[in-house]
Backbone as JSON, one array per atom type, in Angstrom:
{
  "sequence": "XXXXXXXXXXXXXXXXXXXXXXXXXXXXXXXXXXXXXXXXXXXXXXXXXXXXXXXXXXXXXXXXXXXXXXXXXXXXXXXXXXXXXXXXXXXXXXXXXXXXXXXXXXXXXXXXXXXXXXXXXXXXXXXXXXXXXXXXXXXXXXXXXXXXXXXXXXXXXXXXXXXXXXXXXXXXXXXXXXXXXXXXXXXXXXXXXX",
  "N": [[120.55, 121.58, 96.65], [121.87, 118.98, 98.3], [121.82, 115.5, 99.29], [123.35, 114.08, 102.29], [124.78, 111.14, 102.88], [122.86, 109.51, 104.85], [119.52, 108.05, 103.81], [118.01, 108.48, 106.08], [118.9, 110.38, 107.07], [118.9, 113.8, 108.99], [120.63, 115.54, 108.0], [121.9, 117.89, 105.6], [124.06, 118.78, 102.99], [124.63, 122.07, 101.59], [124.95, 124.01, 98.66], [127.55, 125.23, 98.81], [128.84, 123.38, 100.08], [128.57, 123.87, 103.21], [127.43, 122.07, 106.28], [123.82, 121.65, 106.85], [121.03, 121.45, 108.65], [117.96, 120.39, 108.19], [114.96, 118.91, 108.03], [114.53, 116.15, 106.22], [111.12, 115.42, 104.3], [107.61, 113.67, 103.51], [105.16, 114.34, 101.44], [102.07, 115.17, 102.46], [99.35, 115.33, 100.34], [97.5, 118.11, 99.16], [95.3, 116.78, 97.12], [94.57, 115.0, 99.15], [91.75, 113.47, 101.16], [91.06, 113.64, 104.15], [89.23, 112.19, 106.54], [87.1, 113.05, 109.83], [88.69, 113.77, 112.63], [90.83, 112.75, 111.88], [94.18, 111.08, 112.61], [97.55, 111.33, 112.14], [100.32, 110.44, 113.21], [103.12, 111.33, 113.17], [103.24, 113.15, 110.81], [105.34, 114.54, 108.84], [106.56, 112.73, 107.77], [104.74, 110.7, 106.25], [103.71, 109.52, 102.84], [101.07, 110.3, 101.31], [98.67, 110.26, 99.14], [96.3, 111.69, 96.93], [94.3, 110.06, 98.07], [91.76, 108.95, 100.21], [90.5, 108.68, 103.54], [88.98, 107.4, 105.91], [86.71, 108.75, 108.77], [88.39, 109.12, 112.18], [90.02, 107.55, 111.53], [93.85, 105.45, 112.09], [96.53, 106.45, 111.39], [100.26, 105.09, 110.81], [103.72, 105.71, 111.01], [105.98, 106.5, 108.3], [104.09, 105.47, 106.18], [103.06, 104.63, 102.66], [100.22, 106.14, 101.25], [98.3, 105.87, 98.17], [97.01, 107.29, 95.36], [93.69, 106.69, 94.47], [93.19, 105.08, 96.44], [91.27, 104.03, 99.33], [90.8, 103.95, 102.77], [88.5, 102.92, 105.49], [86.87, 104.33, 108.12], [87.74, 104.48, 111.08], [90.27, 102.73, 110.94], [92.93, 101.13, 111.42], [96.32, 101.99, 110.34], [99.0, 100.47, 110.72], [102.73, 101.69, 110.82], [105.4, 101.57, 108.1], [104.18, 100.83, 106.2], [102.32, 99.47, 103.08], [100.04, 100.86, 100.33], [98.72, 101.13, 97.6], [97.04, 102.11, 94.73], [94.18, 101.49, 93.74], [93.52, 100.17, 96.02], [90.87, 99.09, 98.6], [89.99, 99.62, 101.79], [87.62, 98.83, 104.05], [85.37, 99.79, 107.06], [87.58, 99.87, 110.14], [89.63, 98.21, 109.8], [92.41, 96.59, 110.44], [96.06, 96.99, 109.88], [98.49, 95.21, 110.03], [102.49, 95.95, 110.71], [103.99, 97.29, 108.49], [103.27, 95.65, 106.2], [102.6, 94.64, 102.84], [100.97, 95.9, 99.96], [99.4, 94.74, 96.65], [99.15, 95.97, 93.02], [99.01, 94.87, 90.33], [99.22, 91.82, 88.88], [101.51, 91.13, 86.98], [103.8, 92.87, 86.88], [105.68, 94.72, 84.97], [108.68, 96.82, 84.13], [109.29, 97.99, 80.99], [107.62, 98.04, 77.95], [107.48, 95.95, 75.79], [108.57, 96.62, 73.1], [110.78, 98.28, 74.46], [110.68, 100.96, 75.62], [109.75, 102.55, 78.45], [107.36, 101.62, 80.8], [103.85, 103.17, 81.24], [101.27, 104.65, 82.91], [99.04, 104.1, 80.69], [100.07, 101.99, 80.19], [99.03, 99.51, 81.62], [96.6, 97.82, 83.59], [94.92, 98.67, 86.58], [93.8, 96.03, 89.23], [91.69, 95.94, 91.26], [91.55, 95.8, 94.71], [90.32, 94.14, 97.83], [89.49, 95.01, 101.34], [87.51, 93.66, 103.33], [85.05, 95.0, 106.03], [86.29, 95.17, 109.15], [88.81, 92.77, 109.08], [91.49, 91.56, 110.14], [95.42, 92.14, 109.24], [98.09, 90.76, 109.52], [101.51, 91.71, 110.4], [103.78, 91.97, 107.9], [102.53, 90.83, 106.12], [101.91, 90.02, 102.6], [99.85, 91.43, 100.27], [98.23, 90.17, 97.09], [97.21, 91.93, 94.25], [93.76, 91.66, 93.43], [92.47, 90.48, 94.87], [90.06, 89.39, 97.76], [89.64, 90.14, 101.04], [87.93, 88.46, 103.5], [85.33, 89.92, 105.5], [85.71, 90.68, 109.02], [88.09, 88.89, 108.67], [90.97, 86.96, 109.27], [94.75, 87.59, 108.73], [97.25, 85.84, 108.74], [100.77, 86.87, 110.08], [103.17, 87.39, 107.96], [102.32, 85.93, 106.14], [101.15, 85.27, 102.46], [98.55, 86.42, 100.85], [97.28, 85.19, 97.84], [94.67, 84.69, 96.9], [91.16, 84.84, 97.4], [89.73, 85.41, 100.79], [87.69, 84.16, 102.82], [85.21, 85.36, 104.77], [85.26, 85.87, 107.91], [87.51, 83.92, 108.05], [90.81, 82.47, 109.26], [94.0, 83.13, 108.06], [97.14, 82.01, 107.03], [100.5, 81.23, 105.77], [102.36, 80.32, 103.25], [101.4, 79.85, 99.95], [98.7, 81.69, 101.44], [96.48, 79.88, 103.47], [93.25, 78.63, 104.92], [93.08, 78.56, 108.18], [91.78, 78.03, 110.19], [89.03, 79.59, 112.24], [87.98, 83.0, 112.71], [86.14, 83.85, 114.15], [86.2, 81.6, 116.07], [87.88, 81.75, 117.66], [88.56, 83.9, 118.96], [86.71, 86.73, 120.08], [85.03, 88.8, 118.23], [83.9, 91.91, 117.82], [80.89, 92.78, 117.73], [80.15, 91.24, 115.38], [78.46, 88.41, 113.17], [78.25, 86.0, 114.7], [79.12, 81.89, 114.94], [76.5, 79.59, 114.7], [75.74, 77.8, 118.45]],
  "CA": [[121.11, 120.89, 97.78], [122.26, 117.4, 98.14], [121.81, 114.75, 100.71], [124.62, 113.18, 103.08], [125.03, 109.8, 103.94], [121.69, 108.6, 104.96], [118.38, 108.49, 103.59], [117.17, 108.97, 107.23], [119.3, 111.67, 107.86], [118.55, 114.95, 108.53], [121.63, 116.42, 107.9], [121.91, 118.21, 104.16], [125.02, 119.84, 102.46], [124.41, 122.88, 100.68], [125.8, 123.94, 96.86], [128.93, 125.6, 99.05], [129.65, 122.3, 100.97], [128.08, 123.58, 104.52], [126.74, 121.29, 106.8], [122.5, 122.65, 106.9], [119.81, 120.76, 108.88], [116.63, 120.23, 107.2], [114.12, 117.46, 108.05], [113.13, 115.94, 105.07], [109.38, 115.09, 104.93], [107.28, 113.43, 102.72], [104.34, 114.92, 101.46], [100.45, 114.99, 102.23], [99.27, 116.27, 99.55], [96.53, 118.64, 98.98], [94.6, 116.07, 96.73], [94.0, 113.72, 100.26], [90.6, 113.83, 101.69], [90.99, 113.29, 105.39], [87.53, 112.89, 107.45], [87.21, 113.38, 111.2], [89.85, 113.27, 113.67], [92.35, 111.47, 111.59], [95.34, 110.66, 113.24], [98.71, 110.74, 111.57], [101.18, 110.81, 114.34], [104.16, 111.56, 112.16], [102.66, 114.06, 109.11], [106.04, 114.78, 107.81], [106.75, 111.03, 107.61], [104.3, 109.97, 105.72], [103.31, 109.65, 102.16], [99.99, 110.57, 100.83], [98.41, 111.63, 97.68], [94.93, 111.02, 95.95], [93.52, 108.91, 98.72], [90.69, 109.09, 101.14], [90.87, 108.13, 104.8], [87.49, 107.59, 106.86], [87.13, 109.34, 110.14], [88.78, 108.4, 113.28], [91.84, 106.57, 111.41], [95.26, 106.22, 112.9], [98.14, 105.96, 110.23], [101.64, 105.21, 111.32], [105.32, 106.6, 110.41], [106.45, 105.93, 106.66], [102.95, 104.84, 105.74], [102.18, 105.45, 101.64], [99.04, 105.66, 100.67], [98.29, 106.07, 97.08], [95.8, 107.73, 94.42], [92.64, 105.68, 94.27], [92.84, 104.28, 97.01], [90.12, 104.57, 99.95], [90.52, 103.56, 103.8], [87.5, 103.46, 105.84], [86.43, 104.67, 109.5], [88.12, 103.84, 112.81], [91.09, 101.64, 111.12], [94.35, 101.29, 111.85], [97.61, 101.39, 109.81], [100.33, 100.65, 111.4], [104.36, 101.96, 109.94], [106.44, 101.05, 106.74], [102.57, 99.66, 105.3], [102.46, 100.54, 101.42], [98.59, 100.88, 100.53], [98.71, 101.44, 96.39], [96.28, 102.68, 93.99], [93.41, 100.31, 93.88], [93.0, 99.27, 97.26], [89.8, 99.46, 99.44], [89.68, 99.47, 102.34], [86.19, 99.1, 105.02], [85.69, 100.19, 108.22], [87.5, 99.28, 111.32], [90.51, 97.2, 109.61], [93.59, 96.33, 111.6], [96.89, 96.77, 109.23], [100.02, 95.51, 110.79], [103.59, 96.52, 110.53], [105.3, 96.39, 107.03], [102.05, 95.22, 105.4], [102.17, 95.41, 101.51], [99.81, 95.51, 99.02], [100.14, 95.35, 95.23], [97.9, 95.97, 92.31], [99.22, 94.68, 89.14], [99.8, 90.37, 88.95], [102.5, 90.87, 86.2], [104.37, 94.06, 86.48], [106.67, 95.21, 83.74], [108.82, 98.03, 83.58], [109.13, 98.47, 80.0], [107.36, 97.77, 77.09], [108.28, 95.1, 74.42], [109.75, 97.94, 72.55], [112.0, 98.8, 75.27], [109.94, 101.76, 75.92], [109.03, 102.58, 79.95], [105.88, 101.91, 81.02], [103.46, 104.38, 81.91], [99.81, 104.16, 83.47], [98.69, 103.47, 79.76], [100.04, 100.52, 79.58], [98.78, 98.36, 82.61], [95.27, 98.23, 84.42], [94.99, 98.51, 88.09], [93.07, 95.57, 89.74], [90.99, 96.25, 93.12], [91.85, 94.63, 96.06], [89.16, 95.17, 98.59], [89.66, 94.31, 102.33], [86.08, 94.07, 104.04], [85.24, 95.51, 107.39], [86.89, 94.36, 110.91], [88.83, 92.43, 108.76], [92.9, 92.38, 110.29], [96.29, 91.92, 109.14], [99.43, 90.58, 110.41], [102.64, 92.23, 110.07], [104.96, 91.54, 106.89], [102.07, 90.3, 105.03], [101.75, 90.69, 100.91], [98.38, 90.97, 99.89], [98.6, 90.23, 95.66], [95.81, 92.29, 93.58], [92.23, 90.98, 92.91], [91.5, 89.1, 96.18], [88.52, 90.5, 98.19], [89.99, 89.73, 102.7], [86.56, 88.73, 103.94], [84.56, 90.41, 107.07], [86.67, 89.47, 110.22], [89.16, 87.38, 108.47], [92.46, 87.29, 110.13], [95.97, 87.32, 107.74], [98.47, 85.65, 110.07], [102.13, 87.96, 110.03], [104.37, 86.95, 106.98], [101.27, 85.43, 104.84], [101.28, 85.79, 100.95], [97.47, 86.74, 100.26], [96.78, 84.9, 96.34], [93.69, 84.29, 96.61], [89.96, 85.51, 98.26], [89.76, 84.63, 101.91], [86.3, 83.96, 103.29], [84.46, 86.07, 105.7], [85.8, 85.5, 109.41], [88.81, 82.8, 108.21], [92.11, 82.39, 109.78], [94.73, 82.19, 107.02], [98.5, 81.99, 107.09], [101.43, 80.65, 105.58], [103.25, 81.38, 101.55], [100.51, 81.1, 100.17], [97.73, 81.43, 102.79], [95.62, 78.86, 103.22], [92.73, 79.04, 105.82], [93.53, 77.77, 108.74], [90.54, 78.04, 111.15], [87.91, 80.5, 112.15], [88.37, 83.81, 113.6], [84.66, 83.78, 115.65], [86.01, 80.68, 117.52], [89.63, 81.62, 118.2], [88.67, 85.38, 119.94], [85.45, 87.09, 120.11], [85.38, 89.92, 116.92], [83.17, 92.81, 118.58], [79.37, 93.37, 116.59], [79.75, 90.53, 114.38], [77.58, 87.46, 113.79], [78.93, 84.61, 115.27], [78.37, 80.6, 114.76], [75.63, 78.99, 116.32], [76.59, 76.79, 118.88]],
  "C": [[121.21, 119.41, 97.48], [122.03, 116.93, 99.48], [122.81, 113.97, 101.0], [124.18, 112.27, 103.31], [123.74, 109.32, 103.42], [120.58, 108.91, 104.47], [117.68, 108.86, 104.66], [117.75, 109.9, 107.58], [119.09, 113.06, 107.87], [119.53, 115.93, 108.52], [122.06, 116.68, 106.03], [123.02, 118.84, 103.89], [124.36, 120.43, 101.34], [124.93, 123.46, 99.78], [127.37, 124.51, 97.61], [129.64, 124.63, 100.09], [129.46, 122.95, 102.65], [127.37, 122.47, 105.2], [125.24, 121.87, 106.91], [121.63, 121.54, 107.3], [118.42, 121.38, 108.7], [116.03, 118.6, 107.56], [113.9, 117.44, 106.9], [111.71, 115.23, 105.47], [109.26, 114.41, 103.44], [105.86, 113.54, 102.44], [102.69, 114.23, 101.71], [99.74, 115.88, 101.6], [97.51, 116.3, 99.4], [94.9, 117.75, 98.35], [93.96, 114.77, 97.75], [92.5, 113.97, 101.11], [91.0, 113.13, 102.85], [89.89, 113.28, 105.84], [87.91, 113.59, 109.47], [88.3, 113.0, 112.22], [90.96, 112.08, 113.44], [93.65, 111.63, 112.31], [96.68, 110.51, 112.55], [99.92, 111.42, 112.33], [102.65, 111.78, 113.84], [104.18, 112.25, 110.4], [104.02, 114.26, 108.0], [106.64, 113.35, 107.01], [106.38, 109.79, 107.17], [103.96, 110.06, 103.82], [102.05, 109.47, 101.32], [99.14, 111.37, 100.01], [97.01, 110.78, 96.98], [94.34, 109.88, 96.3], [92.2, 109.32, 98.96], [90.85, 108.54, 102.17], [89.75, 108.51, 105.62], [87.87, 108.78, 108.29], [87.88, 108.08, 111.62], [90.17, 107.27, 112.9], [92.82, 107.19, 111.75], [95.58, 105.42, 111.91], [99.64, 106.12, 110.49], [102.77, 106.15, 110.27], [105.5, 105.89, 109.26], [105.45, 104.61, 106.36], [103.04, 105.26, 104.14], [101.08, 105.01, 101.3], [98.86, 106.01, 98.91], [97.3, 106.74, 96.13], [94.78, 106.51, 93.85], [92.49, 104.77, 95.11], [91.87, 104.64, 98.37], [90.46, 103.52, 101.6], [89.65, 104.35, 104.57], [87.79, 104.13, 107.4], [87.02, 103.85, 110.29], [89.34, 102.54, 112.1], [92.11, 102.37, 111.9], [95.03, 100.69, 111.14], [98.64, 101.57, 110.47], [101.99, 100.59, 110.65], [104.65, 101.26, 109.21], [105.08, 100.2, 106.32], [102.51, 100.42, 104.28], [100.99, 100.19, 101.52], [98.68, 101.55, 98.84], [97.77, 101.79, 96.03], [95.35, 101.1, 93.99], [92.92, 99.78, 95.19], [92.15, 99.79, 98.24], [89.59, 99.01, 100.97], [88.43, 99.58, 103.9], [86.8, 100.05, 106.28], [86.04, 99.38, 109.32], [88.23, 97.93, 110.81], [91.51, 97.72, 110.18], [94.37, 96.6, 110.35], [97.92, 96.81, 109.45], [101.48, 96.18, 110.06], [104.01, 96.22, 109.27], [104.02, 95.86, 105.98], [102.18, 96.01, 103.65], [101.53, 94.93, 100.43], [100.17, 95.25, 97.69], [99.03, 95.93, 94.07], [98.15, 95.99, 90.53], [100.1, 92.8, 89.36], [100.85, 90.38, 88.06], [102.99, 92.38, 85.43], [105.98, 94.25, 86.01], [107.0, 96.53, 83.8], [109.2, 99.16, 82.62], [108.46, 97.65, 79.43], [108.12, 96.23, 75.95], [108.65, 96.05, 73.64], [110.81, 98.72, 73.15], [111.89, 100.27, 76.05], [109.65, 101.87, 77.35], [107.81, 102.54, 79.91], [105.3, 103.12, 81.5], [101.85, 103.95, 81.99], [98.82, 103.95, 82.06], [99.11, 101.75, 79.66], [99.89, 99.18, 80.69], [96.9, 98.82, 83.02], [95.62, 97.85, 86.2], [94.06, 97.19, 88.34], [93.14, 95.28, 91.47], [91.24, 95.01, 93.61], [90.97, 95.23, 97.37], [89.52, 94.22, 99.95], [88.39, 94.77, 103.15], [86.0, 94.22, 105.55], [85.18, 94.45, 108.65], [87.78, 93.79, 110.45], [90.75, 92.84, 109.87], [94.26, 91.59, 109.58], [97.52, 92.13, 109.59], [100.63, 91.11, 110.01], [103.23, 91.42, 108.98], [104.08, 90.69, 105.83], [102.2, 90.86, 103.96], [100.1, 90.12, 100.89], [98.57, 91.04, 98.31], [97.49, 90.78, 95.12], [94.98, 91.82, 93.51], [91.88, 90.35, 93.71], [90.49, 90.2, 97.12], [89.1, 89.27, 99.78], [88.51, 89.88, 103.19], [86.5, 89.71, 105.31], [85.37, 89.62, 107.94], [87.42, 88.6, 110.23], [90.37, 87.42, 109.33], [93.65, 86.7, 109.34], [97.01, 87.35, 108.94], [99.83, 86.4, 108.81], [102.92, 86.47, 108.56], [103.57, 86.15, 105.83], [101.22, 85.87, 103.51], [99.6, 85.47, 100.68], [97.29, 86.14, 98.89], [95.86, 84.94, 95.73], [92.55, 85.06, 98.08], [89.81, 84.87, 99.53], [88.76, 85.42, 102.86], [86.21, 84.85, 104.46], [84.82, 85.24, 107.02], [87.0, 84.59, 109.53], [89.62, 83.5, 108.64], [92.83, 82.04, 108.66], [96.31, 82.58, 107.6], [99.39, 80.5, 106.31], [101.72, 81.26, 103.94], [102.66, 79.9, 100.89], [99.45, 80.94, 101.37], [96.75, 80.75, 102.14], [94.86, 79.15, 104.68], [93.14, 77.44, 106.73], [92.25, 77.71, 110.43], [89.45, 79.59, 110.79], [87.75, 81.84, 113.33], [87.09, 83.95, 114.88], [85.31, 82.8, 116.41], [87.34, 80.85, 118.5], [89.79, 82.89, 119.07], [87.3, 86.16, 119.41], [85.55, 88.43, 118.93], [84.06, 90.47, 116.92], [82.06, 92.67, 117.85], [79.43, 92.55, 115.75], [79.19, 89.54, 114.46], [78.82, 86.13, 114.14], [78.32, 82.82, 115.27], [77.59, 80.16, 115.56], [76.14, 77.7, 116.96], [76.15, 75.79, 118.41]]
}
């Protein structure tokens, strides 16, 4: 079979040129460890393979998650958020709309011999986002930075670098820009003394 028109569409022609509806989906595959009462509103709509996903997470529509990577307990991803190989995430992180990750600072897709790459020839580096921790829609988070405890990644922020336990960052690249304890109360955590 072949597909018409749109990549969103669910309308397929078949080898004798009928019109044939068929949702496409995109798989959750067998290799995903789900825990308790995960949530994925939209199963055929998402892509997931060789993760892990704590209990109690909700994962939006045309989410992928990736092999090796680990989200904890009680987050939340919210739609079109890529989540690659390498990336850790705690319990009880926010992850807005469009949110994407990466996990290679200087990716090549061939060789100096002209050759395609292939998972020989790069290393992954972890990107770990620590718990409560949230992010704003349309952010990039870039490999090897560690999103402290309760930080907050304002929407459209370019992640470069490690950003401290409870900061406020935003802008291309993010730079901290206050302190999430004083700007809204961030449930069970410690907070400055007055």
């Amino acid at each position: 079979m072949q597909k018409a028109a749109s990549i969103f569409s669910d309308a397929w022609i078949n080898n004798s040129g009928q019109r044939q509806r068929e949702i496409p989906y995109m798989p959750i595959a067998d290799s995903v460890r789900l825990g308790a009462d995960v949530k994925i509103f939209h199963p055929s709509l998402v892509n997931l393979y060789g993760c892990t996903i704590g209990d109690d997470t909700k994962i939006g529509t045309f989410v992928e998650i990736q092999k090796g990577s680990t989200i904890g307990a009680r987050c939340k991803i919210s739609s079109h958020t890529f989540i690659c190989e390498g990336v850790l995430i705690e319990d009880e992180v926010f992850v807005g709309h469009g949110v994407m990750f990466t996990n290679d600072r200087f990716p090549r897709a061939a060789n100096a011999d002209g050759s395609l790459q292939t998972e020989a020839d790069w290393n992954v580096e972890i990107t770990r986002v620590k718990r409560a921790a949230s992010i704003g829609t349309s952010a990039t988070i870039v490999s090897g930075v560690t999103i402290g405890e309760g930080a907050l990644v304002g929407a459209g922020a370019v992640v470069t670098k490690d950003v401290p336990d409870f900061a406020i960052v935003a802008g291309v690249p993010a730079r901290v820009v206050g302190d999430a304890r004083l700007r809204r109360r961030v449930r069970d955590l410690p907070h400055p003394a007055p």
